[in-house]
N, C-alpha and C positions, 0 to 999 in steps of 0.2 A: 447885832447884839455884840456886843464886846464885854468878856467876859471877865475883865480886869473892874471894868466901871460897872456897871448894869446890876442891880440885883432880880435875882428869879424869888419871886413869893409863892410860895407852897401853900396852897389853903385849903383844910378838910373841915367841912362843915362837919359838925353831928347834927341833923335834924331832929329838933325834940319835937314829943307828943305834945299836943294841945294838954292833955291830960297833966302834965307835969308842969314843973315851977321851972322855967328857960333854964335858971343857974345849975340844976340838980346836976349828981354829978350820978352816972351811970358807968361802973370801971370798964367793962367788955366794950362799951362803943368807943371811950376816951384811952382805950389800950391798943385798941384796932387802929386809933386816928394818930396816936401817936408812933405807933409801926411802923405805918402806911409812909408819915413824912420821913420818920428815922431811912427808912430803905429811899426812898427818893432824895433825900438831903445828902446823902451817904455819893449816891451817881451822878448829883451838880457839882457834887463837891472832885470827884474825880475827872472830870470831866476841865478841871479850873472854878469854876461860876461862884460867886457871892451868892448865897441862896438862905434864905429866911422861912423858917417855916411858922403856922399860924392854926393852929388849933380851935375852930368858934365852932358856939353855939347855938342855934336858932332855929325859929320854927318853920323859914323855906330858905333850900339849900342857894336860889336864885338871889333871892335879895341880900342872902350873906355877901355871896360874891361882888356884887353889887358894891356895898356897903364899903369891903374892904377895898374895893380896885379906889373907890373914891378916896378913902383917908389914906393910902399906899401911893397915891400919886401911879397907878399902873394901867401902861399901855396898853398892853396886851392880856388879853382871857384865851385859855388853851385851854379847850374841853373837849374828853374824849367819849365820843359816842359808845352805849352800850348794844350791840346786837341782837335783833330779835329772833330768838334761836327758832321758833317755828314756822317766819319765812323769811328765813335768812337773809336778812338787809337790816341795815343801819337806820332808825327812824329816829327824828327829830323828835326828844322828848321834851316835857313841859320846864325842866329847867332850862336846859339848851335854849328853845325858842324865846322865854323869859330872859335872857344874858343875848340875844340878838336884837329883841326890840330896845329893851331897858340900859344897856350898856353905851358910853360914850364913849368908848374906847374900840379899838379892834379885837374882834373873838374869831377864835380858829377855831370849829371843830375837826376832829382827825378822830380815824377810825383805829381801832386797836391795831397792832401788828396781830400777827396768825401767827398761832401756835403751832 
């Protein structure tokens, strides 16, 4: 990756309720996602990186990803597995495996660093 040319895409899904109209806008989740990319855009950005971040909508977090690797023209999917705190391992969940099957692209899962 070369960090002059290459850009990094930041994408936080919100996953909406069925319940709701896809566009609604909900400020705590759309505060939190926009946080989330602020502090991440903030450490590509130090680091040198051209990085873009992307704020969407939808009703599964898989096919978001999806969606956008396709109109983004993007290589690579970096997803980081969450922990299952009561037997302590890393399990493949249903988005993870969704972005392995459905993805044309290459997916990295990586497990968090420790705290």
């Amino acid at each position: 990756m070369n960090p002059n040319e290459d850009v990094i895409h930041l994408i936080y899904v919100i996953e909406m309720d069925r319940t709701l109209p896809i566009d609604s806008e909900i400020p705590p989740l759309t505060a939190k996602g926009e946080n989330t990319l602020k502090n991440l855009e903030f450490l590509a950005k130090r680091l040198k990186f051209n990085v873009e971040g992307h704020l969407v909508q939808s009703r599964d977090i898989g096919s978001a990803i999806i969606q956008e690797s396709f109109e983004k023209n993007i290589n690579t999917i970096i997803i980081e597995l969450q922990k299952n705190e009561i037997n302590d391992y890393y399990p493949l969940n249903k988005m993870a495996e969704y972005l392995l099957i459905n993805s044309k692209c290459q997916v990295i899962l990586v497990k968090p660093r420790s705290a």
